[in-house]
N, C-alpha and C positions, 0 to 999 in steps of 0.2 A: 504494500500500500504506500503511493508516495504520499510525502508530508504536506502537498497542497491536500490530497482528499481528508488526509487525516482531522486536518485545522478547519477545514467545511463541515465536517458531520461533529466535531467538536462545536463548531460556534451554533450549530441548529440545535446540538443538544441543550449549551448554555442559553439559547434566544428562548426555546421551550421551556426550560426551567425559569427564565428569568421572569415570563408570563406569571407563571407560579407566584415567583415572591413578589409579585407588585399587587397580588388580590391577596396570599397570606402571608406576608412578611411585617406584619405590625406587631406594636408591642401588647395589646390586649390578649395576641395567640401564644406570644411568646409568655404572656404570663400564667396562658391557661396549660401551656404545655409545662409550665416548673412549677405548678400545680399537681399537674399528673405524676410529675418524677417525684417530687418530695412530700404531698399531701398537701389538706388545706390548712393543717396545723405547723407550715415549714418554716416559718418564722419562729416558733417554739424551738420546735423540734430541732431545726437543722441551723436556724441563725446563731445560736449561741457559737457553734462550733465554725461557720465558716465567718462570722466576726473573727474568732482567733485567730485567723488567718492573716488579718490586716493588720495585725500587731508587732510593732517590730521585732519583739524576740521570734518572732513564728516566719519573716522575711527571709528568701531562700538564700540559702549560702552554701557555694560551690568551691570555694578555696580553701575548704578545711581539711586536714592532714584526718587518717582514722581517729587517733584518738582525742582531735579536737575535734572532731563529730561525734565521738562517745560521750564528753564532755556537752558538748550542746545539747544533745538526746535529754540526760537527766537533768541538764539545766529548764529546758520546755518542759520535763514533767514535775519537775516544779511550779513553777507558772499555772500549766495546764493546773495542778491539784490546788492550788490559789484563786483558782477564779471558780470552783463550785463550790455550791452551796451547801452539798453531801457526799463525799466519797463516796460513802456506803448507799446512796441512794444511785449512784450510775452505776455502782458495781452488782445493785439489785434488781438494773432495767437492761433488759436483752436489746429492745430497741434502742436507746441511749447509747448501747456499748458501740452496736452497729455503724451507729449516726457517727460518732467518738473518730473510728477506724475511717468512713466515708470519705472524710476532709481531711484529716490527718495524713494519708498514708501518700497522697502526691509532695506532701511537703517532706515528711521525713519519717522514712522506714524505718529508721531506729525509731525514734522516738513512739511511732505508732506498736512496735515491737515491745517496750518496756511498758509502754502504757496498759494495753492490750493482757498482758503477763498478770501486770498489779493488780487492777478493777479487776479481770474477769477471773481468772484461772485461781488467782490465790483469796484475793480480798472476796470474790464470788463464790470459791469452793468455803470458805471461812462462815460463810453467813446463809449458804444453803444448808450447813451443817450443826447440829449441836444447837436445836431451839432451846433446849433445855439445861444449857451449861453458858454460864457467864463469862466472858473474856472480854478484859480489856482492850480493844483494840484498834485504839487512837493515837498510838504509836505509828499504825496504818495507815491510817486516815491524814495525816499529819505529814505522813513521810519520814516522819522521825525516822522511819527503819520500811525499808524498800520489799513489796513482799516478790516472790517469783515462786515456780512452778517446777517441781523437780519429778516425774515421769519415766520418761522412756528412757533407756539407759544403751550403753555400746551395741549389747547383744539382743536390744529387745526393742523396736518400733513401732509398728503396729500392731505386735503382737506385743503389748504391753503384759496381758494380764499372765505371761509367764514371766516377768521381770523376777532376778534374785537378790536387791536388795532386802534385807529382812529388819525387822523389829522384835526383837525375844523379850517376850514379859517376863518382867524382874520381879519376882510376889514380895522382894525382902524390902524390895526401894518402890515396889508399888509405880514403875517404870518401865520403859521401853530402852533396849539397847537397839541403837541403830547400827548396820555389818553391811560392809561390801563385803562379797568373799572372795570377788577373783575380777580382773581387768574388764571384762566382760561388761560384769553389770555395774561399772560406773555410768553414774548417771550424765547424760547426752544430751549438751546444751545450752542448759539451764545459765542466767546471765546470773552469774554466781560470784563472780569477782568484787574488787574492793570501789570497784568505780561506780561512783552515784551516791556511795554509804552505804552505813552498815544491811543487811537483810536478812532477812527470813525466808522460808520458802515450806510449803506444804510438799512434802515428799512422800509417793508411792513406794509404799515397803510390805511385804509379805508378813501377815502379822502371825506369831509362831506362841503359842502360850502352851507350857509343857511337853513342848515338840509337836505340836498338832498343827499343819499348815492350815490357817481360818481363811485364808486369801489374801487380796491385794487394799490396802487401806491405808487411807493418807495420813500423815503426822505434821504439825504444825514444829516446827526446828528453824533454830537461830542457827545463823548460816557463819555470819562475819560480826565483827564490831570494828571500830573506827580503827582499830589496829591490823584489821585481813581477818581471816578466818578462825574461827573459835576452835579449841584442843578438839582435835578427836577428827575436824571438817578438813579434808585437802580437795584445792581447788588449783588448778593448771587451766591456762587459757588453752583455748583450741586454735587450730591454723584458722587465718583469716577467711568470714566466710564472705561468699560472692553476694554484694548489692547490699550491704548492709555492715553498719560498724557496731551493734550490738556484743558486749563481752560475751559473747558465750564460751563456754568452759565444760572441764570434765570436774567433776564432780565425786567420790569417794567420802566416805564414812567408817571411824575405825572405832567401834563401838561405842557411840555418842548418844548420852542418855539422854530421854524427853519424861516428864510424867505423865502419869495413866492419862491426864486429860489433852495432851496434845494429840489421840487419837482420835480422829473425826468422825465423830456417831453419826449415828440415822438407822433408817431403816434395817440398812445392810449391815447393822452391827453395834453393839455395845458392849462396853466390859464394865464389871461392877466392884468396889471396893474388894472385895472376895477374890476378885479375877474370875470370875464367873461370866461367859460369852453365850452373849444370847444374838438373834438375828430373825428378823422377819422374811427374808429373803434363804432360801433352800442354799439355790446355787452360788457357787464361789466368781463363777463370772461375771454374774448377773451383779451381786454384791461390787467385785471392782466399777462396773458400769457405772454403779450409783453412786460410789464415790466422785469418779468423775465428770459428773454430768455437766460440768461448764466447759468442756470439750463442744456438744455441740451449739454450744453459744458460743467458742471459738469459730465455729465452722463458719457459724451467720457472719461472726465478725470479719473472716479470711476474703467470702462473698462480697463484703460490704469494700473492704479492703480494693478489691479488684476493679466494682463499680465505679467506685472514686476517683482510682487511677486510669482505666479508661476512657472516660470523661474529660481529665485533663489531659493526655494524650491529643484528643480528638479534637479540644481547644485548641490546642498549640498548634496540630496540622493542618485545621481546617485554615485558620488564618495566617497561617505561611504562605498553602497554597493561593491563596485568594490575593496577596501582596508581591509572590516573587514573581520576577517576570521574567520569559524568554524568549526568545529570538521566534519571529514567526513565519510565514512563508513566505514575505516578502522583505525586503533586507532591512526598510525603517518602521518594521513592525514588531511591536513586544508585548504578549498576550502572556495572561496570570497560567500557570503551569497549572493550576484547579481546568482549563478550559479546554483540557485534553481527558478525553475521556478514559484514558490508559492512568490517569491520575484520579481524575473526581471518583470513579466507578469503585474502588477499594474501600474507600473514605464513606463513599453511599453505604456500602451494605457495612461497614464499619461502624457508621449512626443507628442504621437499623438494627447492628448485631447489640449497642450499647444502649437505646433503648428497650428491646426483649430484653434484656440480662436484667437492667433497673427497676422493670415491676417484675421481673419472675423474682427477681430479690424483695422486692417488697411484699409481695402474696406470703410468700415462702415466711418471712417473718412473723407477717402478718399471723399466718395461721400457727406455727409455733407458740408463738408469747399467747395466744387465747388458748390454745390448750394446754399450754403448762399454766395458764391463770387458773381454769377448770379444774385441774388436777389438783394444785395445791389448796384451791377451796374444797373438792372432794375430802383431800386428806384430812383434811380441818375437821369436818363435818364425822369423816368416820371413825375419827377417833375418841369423838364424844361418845361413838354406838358401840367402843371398845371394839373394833375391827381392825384388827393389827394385820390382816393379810394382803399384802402387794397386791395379790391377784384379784383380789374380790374387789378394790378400791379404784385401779385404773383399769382406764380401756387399753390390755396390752396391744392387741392388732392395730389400734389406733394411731398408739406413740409409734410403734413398729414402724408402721407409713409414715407417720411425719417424720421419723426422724431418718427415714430412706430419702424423704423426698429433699432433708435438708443438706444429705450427704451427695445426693446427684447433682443438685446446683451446685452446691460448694464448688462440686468435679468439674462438672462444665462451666460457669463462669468464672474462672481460676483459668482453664484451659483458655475457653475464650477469647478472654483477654489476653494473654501472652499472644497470641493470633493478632489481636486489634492494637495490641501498643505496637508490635513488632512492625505491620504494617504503617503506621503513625512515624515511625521513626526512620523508617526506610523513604517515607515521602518528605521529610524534611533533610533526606539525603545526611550528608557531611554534620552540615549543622545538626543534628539532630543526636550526633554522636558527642558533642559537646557538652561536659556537665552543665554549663551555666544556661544549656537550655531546659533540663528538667529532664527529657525523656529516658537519657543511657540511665539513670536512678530509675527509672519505670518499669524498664526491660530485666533490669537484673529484678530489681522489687518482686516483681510478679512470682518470680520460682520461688521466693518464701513461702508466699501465698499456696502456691500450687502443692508445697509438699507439709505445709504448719496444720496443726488440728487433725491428723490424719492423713497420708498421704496419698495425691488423688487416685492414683490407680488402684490402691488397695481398697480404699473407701468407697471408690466406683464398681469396682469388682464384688464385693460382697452385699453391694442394693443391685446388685445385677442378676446376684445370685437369688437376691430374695425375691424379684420381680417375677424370673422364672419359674420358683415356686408358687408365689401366690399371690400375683399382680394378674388378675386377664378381665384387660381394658375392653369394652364393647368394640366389636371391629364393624369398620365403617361401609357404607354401599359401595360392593363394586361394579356400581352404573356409570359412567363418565359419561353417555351420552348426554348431550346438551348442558353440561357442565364446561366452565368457561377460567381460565387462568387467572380472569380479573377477579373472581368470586373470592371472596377473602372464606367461608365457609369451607366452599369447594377444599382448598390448600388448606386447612387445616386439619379437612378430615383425610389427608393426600400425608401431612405429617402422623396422625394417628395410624393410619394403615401401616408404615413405614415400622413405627413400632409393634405392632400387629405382628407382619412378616417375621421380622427379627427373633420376637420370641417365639413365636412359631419354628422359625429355624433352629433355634436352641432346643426348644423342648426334642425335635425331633434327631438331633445330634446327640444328644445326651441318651436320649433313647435306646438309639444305637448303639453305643458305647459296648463293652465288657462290661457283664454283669460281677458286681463284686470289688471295683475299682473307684472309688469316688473319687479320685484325684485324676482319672483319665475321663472320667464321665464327664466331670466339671471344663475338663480342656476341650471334649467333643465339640460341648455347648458357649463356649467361653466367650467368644470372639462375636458372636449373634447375639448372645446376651451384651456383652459391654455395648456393642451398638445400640441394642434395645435400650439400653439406658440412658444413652445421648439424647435417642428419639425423645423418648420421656420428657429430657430435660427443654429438648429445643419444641414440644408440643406446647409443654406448661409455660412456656417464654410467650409462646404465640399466641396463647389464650388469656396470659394478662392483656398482653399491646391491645388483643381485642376488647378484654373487658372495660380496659381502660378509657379508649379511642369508643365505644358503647355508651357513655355513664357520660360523655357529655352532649349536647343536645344534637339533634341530630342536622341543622345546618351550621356545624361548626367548625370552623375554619381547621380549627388542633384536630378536632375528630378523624377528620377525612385526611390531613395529612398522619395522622397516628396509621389510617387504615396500611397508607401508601408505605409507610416502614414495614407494617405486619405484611404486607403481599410481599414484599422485596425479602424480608426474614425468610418467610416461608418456602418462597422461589428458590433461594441458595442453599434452600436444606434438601427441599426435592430431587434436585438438580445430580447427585450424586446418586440416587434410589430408582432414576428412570427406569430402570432394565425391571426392577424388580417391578415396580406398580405396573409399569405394562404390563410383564408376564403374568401378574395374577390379577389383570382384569382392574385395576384402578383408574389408569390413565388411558389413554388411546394415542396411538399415533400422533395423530396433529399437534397433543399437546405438547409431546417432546418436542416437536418441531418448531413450536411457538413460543419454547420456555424461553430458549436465548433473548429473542427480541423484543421478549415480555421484561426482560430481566434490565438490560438497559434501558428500554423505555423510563422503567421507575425510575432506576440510578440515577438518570438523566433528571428527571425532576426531584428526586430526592438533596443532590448536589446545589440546585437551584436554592436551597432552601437551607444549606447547611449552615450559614453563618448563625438564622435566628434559631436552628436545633442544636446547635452548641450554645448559643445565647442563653438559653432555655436551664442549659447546667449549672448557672447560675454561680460560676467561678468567680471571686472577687475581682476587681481594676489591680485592687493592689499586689494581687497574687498572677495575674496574669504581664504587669508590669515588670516582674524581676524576670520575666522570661523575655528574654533581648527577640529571637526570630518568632514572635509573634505580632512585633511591631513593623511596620511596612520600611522605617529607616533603621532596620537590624541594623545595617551597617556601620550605625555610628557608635555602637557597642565595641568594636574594632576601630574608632578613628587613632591614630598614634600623632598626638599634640605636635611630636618633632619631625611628620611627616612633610615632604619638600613640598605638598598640595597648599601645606601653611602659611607656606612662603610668596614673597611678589614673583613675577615672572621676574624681575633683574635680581633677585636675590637669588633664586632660582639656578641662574645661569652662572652668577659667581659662586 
């Protein structure tokens, strides 16, 4: 294709979109559309935290060495615990944590990294545990002493609940002796070091009372004091990890006592002056689960994490593209690099992809925090009728699904995004590799995301597994006739089949299998289930954008451009499943024929429209200002004062 045709179906794309933003590009749609992202409550909700942003401690700085970035990290979480009104009240709101992570994590992975640790994992496991045991714990709150999160250890990841750090109860000291035994199960991670101040950290340890292993159960342990680490605690920093100046460390215990009450009660467990262990919960796994349950409030947060950073991302590229300009078919012509559709087209279904992620994230929360509201007023309730049984009190198959469904988001908009930053970063070319533009911190940021709270393939694989047991979603008409590509319906019941197939394909591979082998039965099915699970993820994405783009009235300018994202989402998820919806009767010919054209069509107007859908994300001036190539004279970011341009021309010449 030579570059005169290129720069023609380029400028008819731009002239069609441009149509677009001159009937929806005002600010009433833009503000119904950052209505949609962040609710009607987003001035509550979300202002506190992206205010923070305007603030000069929170102003982005690219010229810090590691550990004067580990240094700033805990200086901002200071700050950050300075300006609320409750520790303990954002460490006891899932959505707040969420929100917390949203806005933070473009500015600084660390710091959203210690944050995230403190409120949720420790100060959250602290206060979901032990209603009935009083602790001081405004040293917490205060910062006096930094809490973190001590888990998964060398030899143990996702498979935590075999970790071999132990606790042997002491009847004579009425105590826990903490024991690494071997290299192995040092604990992996944990920001344990001396930097920020002293800490604390709630550590998983295998609780052992008369030699009887009871399971995996957290202990509340003083980590360091203003001097490094306390008798009995060894801490070694780990090699420097990618995208992030977070101390993290290995961690070791060489039998370091706690008393009987730094074991965290609940359900899953009690011990009583006597040493007497009682548990409402049977199994041993089931019991660490419940220990840990602010994991999956990590997960919402890891989710939230990645929205945030896509977003800004999509900021920074959309407005590159839109200002830089290059050479065009004719030699004194210089058109915005957005105006090639080899450019805009990535960027479109980029918006589209970042949209679907932001309400499948929002639902996904959404329904969480009301079922754990539910449950924990259930518990309330059953415990006045003396009903001490797990099973009798919650809806197990319930939480089962919620908490599969908050582990496949997690998986795919974690995945996602690394997809949407990487392409964000590759369109601002060079510059985009430059810290002081924000994005190379995006790129690495993300694989935190992708492998923190669970890592995603492990976490995807085992709601993959669970789908194939006992997920089977109603499968959709296979009528395409007079079914049409523009139908936003049509496509989505085009996504549902998709995962339909899939597990179909699974069940039927796993079928097959050798009887007797469940480690090769799972592999039969493996690969058709993990798909199945993506489908899931990018289904539930496509039927917020619709619920969302539905719920506002129906000649609304956001509506119908909300529709034009969900068709372009749903286009690029089809687009790889052709073979299959044809062969089982979903699609028909033409339509594969017609998806290409369908697909740019949108892009094309979608692109039209990017400035006010990024507008829409509602990123600060002042935060978008320390980013130099988002401004149309980037280049003065680069001027050099002693540059000969400075000079007269006869100074010039001498």
């Amino acid at each position: 294709m030579t570059a005169e045709t290129l720069t023609t179906i380029a400028g008819a794309d731009a002239n069609a979109a441009g149509a677009d933003a001159g009937t929806a590009g005002s600010s009433a749609v833009r503000g119904e559309l950052v209505r949609v992202l962040f609710g009607d409550d987003h001035r509550a909700a979300h202002g506190p935290w992206r205010a923070l942003l305007t603030t000069e401690p929170f102003r982005r700085r690219s010229d810090l060495a590691p550990d004067a970035q580990l240094r700033l990290a805990y200086g901002r979480l200071r700050t950050l615990n300075s300006t609320l009104d409750s520790a303990f009240r954002l460490a006891a709101d899932p959505v707040a944590l969420a929100n917390m992570h949203e806005w933070l994590s473009p500015v600084d992975t660390t710091l959203t990294t210690v944050a995230g640790i403190h409120y949720n994992l420790f100060l959250g496991s602290l206060l979901d545990h032990d209603g009935d045991v009083r602790r001081d714990l405004s040293a917490f709150a205060d910062l006096t002493r930094i809490g973190t999160f001590l888990c998964t250890e060398l030899d143990h990841g996702n498979d935590a609940t075999a970790l071999e750090t132990t606790a042997d109860y002491d009847r004579a000291r009425d105590g826990f002796l903490l024991r690494t035994p071997h290299a192995g199960a040092q604990k992996f991670m944990p920001n344990t070091s001396a930097a920020g101040g002293p800490k604390s950290g709630v550590v998983a340890a295998r609780l052992l009372v008369d030699g009887r292993d009871l399971g995996v159960f957290l202990f509340l342990t003083a980590l360091t004091g203003a001097e490094g680490p306390l008798p009995g605690v060894r801490v070694r920093l780990l090699p420097r990890r990618m995208g992030s100046a977070v101390d993290h460390c290995l961690t070791s215990f060489d039998g370091v006592f706690v008393p009987r009450e730094a074991l965290l009660s609940g359900a899953q467990g009690r011990l009583d002056a006597e040493g007497a262990f009682t548990s409402e919960v049977v199994n041993r796994r089931s019991r660490f689960l419940l220990s840990i349950g602010r994991v999956t409030a990590g997960k919402l947060s890891m989710s939230a994490s990645a929205v945030g950073s896509v977003r800004a991302a999509l900021a920074v590229a959309v407005r590159h593209g839109s200002h830089r300009l290059i050479g065009g078919v004719r030699a004194s012509e210089r058109v915005p690099v957005m105006a090639h559709r080899s450019h805009y087209a990535p960027l479109a279904g980029a918006l589209a992809t970042a949209y679907a992620m932001t309400l499948l994230h929002r639902t996904v929360l959404r329904a969480w925090t009301e079922r754990d509201r539910t449950e924990r007023d259930r518990t309330v309730h059953d415990r006045t009728e003396r009903d001490r049984t797990v099973h009798d009190r919650t809806d197990v198959a319930g939480r089962v699904e919620a908490e599969r469904l908050v582990a496949v988001a997690k998986a795919w908009i974690t995945w996602e995004a690394r997809v949407v930053i990487t392409q964000c970063r590759e369109r601002c070319g060079a510059q985009g590799l430059l810290e002081n533009n924000g994005l190379a911190a995006l790129v690495t940021g993300i694989e935190g995301a992708i492998t923190a709270e669970g890592d995603n393939i492990a976490i995807h694989a085992k709601a993959a597994a669970g789908m194939v047991s006992g997920h089977r979603p109603p499968r959709p008409p296979a009528d395409p006739a007079g079914r049409e590509l523009t139908d936003p319906v049509f496509l989505r019941e085009l996504l549902a089949a998709v995962e339909c197939v899939e597990l179909d394909r699974a069940r039927a591979g796993m079928r097959a299998a050798a009887p007797g082998d469940a480690l090769g039965r799972w592999n039969a099915g493996a690969s058709a289930a993990l798909r199945a699970a993506t489908a899931h993820a990018q289904l539930r994405a496509a039927e917020a954008v619709a619920a969302a783009a539905d719920a506002l009235p129906p000649d609304s300018a956001a509506g119908e451009l909300l529709h034009t994202l969900g068709r372009l989402f749903a286009l690029e998820r089809i687009a790889p499943h052709g073979g299959d919806l044809l062969n089982e009767g979903f699609m028909a010919g033409r339509h594969i024929s017609e998806l290409p054209a369908e697909t740019d069509r949108l892009a094309a107007r979608i692109a039209g429209q990017a400035q006010m859908l990024t507008g829409a994300f509602d990123l600060p001036d002042e935060w978008l200002a320390d980013v130099p190539v988002t401004d149309a004279g980037y280049a003065s970011a680069y001027d050099d004062p002693e540059g000969p341009w400075h000079r007269s021309a006869v100074e010039a010449r001498w």
